[in-house]
N, CA, C and O atoms as CSV, one atom per row, in Angstrom:
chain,resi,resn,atom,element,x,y,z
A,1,UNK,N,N,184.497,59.875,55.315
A,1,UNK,CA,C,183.502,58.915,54.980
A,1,UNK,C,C,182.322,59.585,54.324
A,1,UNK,O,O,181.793,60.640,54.673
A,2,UNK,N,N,182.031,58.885,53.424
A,2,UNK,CA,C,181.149,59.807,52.826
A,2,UNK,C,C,179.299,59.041,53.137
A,2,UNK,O,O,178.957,57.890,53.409
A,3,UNK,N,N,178.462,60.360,52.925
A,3,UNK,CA,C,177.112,59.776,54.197
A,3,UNK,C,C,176.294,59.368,53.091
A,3,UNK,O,O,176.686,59.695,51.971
A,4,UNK,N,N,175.504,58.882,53.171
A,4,UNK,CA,C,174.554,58.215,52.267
A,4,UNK,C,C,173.072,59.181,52.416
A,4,UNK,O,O,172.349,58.956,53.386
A,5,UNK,N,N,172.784,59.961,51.682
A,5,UNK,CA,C,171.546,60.547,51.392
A,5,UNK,C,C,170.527,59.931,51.357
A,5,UNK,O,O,170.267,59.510,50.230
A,6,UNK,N,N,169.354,59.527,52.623
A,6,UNK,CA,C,168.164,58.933,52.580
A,6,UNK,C,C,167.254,59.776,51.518
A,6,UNK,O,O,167.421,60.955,51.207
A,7,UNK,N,N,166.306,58.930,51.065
A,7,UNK,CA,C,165.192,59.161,50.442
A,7,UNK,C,C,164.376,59.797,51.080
A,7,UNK,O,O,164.334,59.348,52.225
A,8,UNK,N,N,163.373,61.011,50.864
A,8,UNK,CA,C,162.464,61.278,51.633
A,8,UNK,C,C,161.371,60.310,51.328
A,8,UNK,O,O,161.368,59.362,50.543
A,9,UNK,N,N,160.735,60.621,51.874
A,9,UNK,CA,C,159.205,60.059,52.147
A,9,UNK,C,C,157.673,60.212,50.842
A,9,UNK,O,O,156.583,60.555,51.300
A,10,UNK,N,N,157.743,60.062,50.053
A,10,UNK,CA,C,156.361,60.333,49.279
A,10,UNK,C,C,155.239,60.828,49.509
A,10,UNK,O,O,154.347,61.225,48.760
A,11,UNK,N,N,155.370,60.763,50.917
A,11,UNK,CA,C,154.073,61.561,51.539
A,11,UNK,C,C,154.148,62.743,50.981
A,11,UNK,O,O,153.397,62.942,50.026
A,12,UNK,N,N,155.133,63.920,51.452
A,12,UNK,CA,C,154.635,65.035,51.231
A,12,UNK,C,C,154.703,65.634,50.222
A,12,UNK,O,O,154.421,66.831,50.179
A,13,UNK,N,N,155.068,64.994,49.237
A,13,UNK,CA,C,154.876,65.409,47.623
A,13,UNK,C,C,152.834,65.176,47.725
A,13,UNK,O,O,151.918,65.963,47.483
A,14,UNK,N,N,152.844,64.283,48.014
A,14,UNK,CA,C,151.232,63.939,47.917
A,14,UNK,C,C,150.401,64.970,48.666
A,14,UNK,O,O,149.399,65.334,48.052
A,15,UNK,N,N,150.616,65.560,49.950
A,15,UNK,CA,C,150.042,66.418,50.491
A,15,UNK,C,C,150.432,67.770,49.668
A,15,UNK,O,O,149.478,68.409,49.225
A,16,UNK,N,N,151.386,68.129,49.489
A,16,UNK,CA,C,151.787,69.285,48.089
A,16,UNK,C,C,150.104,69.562,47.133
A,16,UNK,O,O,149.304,70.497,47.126
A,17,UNK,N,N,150.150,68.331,46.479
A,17,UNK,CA,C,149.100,67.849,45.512
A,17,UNK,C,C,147.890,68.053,46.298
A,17,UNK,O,O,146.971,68.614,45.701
A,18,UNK,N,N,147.718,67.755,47.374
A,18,UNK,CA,C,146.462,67.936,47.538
A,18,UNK,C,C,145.830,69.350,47.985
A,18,UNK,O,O,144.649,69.673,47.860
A,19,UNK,N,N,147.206,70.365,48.707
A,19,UNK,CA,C,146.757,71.405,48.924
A,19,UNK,C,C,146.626,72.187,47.824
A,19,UNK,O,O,145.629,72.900,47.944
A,20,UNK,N,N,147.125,72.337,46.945
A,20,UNK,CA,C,146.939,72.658,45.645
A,20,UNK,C,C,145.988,72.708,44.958
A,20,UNK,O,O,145.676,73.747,44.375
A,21,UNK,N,N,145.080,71.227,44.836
A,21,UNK,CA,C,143.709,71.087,44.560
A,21,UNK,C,C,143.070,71.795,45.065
A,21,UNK,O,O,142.231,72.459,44.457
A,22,UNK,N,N,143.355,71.908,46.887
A,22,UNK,CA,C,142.586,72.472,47.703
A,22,UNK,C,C,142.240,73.810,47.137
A,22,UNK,O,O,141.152,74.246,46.761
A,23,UNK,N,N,143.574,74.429,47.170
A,23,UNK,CA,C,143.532,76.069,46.968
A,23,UNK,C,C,142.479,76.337,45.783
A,23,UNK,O,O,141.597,77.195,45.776
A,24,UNK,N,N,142.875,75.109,44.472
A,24,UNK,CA,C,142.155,75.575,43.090
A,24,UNK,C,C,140.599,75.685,43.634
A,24,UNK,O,O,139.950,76.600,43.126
A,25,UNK,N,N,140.148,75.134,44.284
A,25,UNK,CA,C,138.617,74.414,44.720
A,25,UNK,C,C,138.045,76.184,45.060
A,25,UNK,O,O,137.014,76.779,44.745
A,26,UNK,N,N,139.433,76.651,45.937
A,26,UNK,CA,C,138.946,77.520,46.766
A,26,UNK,C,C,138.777,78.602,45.835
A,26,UNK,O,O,137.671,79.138,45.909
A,27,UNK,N,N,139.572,79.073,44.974
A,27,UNK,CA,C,139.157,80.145,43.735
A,27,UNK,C,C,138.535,79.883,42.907
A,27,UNK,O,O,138.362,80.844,42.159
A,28,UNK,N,N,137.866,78.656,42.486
A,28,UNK,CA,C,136.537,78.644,41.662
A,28,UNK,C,C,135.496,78.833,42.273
A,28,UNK,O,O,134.471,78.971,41.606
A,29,UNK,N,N,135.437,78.894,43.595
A,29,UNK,CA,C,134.326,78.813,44.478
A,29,UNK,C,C,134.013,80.675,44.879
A,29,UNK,O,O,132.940,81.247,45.070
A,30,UNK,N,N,135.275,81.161,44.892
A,30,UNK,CA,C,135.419,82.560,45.012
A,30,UNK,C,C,134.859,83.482,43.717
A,30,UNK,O,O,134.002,84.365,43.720
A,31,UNK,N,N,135.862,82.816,42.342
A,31,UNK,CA,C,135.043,83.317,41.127
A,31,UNK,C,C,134.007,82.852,40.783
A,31,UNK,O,O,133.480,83.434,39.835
A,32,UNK,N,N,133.152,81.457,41.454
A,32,UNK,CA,C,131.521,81.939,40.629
A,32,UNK,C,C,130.488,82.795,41.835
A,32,UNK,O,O,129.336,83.205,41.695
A,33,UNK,N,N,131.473,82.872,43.125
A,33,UNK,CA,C,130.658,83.849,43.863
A,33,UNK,C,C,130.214,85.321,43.053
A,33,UNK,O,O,129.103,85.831,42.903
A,34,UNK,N,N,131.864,85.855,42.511
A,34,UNK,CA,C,131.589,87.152,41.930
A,34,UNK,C,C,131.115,87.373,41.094
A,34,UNK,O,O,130.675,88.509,40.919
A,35,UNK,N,N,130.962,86.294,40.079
A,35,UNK,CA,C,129.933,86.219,38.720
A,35,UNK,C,C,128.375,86.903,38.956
A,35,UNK,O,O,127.562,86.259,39.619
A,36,UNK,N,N,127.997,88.240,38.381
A,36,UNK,CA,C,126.777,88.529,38.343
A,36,UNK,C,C,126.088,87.917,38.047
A,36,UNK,O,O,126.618,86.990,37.435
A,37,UNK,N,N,124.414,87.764,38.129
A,37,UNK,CA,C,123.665,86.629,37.827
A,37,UNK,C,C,123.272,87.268,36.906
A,37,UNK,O,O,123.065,88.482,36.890
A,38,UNK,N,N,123.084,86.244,35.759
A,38,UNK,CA,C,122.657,86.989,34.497
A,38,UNK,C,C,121.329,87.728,34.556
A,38,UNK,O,O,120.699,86.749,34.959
A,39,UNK,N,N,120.523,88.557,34.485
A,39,UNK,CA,C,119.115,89.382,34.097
A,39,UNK,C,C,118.622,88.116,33.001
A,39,UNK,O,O,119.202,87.227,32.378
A,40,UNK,N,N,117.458,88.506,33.129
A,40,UNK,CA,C,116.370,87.584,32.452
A,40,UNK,C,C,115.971,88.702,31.418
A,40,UNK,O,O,115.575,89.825,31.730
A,41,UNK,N,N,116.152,88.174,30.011
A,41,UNK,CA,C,115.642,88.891,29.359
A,41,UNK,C,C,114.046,89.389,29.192
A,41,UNK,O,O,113.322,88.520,29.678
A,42,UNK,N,N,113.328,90.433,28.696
A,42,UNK,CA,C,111.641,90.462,28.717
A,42,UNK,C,C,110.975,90.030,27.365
A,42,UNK,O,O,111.469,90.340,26.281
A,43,UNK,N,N,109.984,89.398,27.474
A,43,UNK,CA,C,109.902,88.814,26.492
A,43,UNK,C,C,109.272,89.841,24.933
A,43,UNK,O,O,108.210,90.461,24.987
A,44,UNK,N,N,109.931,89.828,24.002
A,44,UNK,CA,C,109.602,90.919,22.881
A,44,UNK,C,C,109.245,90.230,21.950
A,44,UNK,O,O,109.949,89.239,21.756
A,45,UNK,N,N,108.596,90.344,21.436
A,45,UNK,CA,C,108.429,89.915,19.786
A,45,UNK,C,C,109.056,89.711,18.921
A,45,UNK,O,O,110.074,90.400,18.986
A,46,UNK,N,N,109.017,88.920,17.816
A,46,UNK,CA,C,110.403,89.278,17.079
A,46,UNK,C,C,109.554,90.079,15.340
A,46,UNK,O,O,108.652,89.664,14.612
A,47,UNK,N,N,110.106,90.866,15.313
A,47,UNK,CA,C,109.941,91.593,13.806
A,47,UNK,C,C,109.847,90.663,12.429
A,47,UNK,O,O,110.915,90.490,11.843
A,48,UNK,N,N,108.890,90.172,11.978
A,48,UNK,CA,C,108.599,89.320,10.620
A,48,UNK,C,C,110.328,90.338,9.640
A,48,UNK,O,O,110.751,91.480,9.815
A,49,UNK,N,N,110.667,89.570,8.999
A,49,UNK,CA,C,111.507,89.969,8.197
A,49,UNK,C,C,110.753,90.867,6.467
A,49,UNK,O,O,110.128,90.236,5.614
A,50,UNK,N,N,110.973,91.929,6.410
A,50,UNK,CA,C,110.319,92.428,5.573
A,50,UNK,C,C,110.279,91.683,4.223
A,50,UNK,O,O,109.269,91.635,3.521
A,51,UNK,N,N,111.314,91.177,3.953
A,51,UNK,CA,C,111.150,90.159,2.217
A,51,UNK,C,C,109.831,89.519,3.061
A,51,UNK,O,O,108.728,89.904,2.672
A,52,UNK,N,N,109.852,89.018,3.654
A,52,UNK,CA,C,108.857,87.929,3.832
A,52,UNK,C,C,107.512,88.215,3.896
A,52,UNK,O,O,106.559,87.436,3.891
A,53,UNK,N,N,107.539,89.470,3.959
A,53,UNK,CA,C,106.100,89.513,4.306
A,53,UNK,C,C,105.388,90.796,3.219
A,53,UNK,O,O,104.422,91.528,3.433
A,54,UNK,N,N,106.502,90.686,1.737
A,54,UNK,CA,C,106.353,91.426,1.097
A,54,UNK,C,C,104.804,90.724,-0.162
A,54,UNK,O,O,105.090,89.642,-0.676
A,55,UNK,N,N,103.863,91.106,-0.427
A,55,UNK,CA,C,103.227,90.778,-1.246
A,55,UNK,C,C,103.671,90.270,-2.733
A,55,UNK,O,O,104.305,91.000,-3.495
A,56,UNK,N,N,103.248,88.869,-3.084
A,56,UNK,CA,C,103.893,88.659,-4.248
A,56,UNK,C,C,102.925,87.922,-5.143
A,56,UNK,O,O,101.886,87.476,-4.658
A,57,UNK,N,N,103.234,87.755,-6.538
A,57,UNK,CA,C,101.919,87.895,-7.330
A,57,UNK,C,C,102.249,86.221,-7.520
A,57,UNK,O,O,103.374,85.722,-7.553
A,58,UNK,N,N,100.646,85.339,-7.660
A,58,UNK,CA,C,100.323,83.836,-7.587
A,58,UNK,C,C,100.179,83.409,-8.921
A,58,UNK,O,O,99.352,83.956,-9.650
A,59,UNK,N,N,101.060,82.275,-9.412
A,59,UNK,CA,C,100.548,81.790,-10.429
A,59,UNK,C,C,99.186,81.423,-10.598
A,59,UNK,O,O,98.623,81.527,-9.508
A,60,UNK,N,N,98.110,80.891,-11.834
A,60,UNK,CA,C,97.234,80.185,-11.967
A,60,UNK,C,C,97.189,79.124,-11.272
A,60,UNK,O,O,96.540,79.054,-10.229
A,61,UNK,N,N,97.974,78.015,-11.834
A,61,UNK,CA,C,98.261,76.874,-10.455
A,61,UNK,C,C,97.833,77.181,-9.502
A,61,UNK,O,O,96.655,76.918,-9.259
A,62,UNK,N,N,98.765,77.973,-8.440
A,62,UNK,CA,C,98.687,78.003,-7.326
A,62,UNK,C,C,97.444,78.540,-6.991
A,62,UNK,O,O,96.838,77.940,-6.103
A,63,UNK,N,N,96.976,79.405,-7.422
A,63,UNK,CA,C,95.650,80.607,-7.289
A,63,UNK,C,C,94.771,79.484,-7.129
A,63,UNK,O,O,94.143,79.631,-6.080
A,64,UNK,N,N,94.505,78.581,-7.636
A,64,UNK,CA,C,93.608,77.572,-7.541
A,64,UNK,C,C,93.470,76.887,-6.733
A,64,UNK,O,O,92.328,76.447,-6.597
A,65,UNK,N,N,94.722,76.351,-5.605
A,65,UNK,CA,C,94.650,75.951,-4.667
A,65,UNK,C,C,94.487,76.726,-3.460
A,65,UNK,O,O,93.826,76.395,-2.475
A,66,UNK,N,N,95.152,77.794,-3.625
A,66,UNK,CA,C,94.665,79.349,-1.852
A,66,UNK,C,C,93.864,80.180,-2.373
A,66,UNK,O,O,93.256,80.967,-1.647
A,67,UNK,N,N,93.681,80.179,-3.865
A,67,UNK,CA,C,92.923,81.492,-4.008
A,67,UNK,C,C,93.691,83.065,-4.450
A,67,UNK,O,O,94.704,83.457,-3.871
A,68,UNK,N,N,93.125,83.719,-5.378
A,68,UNK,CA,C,93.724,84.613,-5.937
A,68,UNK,C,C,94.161,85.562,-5.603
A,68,UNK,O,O,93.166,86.162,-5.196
A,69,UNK,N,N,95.378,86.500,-5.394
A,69,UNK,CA,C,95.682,87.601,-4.991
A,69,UNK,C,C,97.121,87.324,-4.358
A,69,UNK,O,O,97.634,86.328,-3.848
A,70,UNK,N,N,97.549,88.606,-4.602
A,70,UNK,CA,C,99.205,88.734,-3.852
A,70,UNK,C,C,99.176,88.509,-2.848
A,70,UNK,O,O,98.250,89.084,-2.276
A,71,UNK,N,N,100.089,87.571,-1.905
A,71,UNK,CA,C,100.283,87.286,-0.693
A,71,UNK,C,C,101.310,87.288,-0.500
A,71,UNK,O,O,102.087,87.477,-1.436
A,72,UNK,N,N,101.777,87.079,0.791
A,72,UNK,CA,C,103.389,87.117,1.375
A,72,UNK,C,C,103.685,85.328,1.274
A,72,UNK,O,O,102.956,84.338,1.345
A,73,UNK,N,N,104.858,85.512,1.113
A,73,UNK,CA,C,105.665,84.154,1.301
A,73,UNK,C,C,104.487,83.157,2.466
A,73,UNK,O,O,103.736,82.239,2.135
A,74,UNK,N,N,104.663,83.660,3.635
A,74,UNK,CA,C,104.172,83.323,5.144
A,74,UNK,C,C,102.883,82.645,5.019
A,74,UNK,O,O,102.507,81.520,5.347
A,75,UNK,N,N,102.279,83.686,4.427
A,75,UNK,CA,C,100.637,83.438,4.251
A,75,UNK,C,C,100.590,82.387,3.162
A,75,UNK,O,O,99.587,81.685,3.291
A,76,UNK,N,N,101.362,82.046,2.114
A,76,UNK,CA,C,101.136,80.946,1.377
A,76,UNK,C,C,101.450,80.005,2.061
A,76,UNK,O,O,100.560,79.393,2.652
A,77,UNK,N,N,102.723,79.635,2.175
A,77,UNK,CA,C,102.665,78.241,3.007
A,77,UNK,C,C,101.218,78.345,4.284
A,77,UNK,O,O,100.452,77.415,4.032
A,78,UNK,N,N,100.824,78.990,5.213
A,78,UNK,CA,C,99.862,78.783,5.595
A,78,UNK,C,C,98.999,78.388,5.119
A,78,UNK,O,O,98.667,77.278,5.535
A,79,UNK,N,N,98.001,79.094,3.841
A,79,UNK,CA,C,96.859,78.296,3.247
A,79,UNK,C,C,97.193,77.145,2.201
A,79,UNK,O,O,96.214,76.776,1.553
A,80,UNK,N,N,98.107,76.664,1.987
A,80,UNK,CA,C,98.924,75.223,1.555
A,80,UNK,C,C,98.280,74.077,2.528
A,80,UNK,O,O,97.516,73.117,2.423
A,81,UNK,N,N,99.296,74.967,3.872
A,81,UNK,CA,C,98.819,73.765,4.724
A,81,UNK,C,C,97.213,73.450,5.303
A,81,UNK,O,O,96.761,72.378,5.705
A,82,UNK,N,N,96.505,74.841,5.186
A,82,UNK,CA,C,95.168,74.365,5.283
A,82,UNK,C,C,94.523,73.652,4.427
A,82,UNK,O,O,93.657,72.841,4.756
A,83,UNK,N,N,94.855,73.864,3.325
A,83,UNK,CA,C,94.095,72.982,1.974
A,83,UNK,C,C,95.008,71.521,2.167
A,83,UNK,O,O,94.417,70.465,1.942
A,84,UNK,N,N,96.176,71.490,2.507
A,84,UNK,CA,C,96.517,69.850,2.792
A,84,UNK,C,C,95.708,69.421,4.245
A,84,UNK,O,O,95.163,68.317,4.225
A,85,UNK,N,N,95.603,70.193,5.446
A,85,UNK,CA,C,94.578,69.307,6.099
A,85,UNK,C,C,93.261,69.086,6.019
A,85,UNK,O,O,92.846,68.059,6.556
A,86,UNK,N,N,92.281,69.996,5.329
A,86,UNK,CA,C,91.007,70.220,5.191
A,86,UNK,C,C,90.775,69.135,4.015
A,86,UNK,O,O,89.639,68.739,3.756
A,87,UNK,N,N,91.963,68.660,3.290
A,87,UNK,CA,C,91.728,67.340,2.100
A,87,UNK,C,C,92.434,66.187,2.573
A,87,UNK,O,O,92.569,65.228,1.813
A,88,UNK,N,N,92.916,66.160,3.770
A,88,UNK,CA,C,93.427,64.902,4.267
A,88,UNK,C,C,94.630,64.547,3.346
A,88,UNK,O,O,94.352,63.591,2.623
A,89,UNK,N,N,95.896,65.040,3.157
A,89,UNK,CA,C,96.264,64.969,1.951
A,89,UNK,C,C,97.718,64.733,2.853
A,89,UNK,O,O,98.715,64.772,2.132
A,90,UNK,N,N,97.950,64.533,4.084
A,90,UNK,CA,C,99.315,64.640,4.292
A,90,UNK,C,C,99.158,62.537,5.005
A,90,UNK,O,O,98.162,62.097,5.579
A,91,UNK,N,N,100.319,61.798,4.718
A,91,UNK,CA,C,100.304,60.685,4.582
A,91,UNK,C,C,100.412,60.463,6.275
A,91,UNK,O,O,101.042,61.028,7.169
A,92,UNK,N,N,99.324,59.183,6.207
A,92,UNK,CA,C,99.445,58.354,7.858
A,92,UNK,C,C,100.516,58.345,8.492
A,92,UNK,O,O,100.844,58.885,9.549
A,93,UNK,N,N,101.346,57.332,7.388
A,93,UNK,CA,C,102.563,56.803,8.445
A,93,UNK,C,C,103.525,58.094,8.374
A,93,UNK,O,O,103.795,58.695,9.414
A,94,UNK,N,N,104.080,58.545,7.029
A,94,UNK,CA,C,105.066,59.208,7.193
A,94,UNK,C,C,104.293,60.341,7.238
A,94,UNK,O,O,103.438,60.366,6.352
A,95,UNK,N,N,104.309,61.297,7.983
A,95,UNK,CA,C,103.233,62.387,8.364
A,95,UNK,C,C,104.480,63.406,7.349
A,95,UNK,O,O,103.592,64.125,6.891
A,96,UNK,N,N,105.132,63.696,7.017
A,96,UNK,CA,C,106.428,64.583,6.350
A,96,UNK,C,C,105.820,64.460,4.933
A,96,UNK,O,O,105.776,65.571,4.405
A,97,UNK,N,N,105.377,63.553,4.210
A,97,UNK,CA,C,104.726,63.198,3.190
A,97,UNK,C,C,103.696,64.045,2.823
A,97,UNK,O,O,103.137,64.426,3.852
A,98,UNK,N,N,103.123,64.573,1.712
A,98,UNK,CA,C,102.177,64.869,1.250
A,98,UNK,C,C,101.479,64.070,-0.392
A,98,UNK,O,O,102.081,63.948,-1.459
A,99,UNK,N,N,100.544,63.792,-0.171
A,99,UNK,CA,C,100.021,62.743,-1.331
A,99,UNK,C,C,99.419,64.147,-2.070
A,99,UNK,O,O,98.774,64.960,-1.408
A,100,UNK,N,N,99.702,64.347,-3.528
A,100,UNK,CA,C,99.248,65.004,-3.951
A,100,UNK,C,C,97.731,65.030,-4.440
A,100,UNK,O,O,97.502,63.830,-4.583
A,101,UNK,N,N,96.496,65.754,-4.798
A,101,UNK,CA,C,95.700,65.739,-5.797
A,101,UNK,C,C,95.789,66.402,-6.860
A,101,UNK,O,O,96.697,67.210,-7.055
A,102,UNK,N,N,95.058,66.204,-7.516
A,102,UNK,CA,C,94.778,67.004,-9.292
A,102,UNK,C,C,95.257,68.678,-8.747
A,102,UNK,O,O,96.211,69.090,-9.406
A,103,UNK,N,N,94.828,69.530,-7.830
A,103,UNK,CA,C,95.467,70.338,-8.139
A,103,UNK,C,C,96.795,70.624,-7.663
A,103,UNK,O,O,97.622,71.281,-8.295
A,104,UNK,N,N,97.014,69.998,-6.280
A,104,UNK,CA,C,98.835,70.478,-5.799
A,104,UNK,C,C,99.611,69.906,-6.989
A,104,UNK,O,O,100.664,70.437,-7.340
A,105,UNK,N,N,99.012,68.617,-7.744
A,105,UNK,CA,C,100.132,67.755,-8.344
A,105,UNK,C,C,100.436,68.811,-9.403
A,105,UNK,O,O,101.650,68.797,-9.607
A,106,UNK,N,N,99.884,69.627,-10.080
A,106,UNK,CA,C,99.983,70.638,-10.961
A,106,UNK,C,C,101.074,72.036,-10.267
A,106,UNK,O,O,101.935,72.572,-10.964
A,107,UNK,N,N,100.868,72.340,-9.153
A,107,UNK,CA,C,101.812,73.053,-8.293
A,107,UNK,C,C,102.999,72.327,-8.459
A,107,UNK,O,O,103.951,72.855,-9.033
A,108,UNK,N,N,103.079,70.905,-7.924
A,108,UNK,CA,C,104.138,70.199,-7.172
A,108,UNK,C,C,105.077,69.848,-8.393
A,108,UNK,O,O,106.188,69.400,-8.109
A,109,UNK,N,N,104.694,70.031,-9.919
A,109,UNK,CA,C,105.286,70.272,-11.007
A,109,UNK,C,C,105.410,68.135,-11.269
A,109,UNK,O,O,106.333,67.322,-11.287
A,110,UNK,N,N,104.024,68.077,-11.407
A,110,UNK,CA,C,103.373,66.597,-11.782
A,110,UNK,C,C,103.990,65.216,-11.118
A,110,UNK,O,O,104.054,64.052,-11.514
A,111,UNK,N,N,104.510,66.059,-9.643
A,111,UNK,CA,C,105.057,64.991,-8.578
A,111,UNK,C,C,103.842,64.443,-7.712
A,111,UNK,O,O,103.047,65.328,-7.393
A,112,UNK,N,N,103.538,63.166,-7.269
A,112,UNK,CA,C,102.181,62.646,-6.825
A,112,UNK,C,C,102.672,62.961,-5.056
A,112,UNK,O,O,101.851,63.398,-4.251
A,113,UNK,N,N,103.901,62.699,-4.732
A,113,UNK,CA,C,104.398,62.525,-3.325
A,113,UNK,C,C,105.243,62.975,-2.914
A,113,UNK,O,O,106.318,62.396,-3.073
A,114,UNK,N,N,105.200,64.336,-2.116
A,114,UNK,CA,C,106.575,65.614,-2.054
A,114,UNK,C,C,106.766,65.149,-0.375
A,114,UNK,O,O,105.962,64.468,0.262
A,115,UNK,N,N,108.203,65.786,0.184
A,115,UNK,CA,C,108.634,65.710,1.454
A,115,UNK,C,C,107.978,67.412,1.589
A,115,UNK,O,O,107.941,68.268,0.705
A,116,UNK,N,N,107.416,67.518,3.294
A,116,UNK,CA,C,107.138,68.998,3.525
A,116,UNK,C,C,108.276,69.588,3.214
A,116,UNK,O,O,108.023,70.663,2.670
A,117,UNK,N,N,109.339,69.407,3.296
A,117,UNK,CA,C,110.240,70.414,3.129
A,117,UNK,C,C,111.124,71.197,1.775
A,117,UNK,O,O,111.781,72.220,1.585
A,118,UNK,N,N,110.516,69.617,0.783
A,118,UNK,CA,C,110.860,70.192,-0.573
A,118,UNK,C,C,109.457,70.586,-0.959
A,118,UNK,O,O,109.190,70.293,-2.124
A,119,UNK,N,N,108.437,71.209,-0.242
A,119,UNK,CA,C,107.254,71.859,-0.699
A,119,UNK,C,C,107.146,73.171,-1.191
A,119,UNK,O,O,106.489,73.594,-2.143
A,120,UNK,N,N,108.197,73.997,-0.071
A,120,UNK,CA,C,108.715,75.461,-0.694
A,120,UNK,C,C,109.289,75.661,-1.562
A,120,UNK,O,O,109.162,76.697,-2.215
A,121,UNK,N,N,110.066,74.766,-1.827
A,121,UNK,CA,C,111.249,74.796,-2.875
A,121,UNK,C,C,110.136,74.780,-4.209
A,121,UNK,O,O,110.076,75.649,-5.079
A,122,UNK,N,N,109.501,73.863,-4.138
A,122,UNK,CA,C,108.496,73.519,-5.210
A,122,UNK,C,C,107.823,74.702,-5.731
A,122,UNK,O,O,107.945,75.091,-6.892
A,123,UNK,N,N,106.834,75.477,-4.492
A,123,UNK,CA,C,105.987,76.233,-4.280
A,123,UNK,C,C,106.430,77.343,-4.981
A,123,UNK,O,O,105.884,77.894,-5.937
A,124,UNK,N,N,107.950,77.754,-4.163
A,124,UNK,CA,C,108.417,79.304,-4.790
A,124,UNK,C,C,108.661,79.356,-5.948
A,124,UNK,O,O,109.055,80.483,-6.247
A,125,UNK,N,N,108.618,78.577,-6.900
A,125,UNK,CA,C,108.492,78.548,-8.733
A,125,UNK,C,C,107.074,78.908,-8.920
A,125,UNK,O,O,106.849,79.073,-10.118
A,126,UNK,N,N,106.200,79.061,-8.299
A,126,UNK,CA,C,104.653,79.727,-8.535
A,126,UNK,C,C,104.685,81.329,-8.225
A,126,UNK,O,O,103.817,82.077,-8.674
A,127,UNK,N,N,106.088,81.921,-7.175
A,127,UNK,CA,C,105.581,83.107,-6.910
A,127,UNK,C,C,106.558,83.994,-7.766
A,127,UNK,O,O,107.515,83.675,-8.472
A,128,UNK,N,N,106.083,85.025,-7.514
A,128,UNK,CA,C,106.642,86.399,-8.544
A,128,UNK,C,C,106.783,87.829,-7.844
A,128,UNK,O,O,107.160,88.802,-8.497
């Protein structure tokens, strides 16, 4: 007579699964124990990049708006932006805006209303 093979039970496939999880739980918990804690870096300075801070000769244009003499890249956009706040020249709403006058508009290559960011782009056709 031949016997009929019961089914096991589903349970312990499921407990299988869960010790398993268990174990994984237990070696991530083991490897971020051993993980060194990272060091905090100290805080350093960072080195200006030498192109940048190389002296370079000002068009007329521009000379008129910062004033005459070789400067670095850095230092122009700086006195740019002082002569745009000291003339109120950067727009209310869209603050990114700059409204030109008689002399940037001559820089800005006879544009009345530049984005700050196409200002360099503009600008670096003045230096040499």
């Amino acid at each position: 007579m031949a016997t009929k093979k019961k089914k096991k039970p589903a349970k312990k496939a499921a407990k299988r699964k869960t010790v398993k999880k268990a174990a994984k739980r237990k070696t991530v918990k083991k490897a971020a124990k051993r993980k060194a804690p990272k060091k905090k870096k100290t805080a350093t300075k960072r080195k200006p990049s030498a192109a940048f801070m190389k002296p370079m000769k000002i068009s007329a244009t521009l000379a008129a708006v910062i004033g005459a003499g070789p400067y670095p890249r850095t230092e122009v956009t700086k006195k740019l932006w002082q002569y745009i706040k000291r003339k109120g020249l950067q727009d209310s709403k869209n603050r990114r805006d700059i409204n030109a006058d008689d002399n940037l508009r001559a820089v800005f290559g006879g544009r009345s209303k530049v984005n700050m960011f196409e200002m360099t782009k503009l600008v670096s056709k003045h230096l040499s």
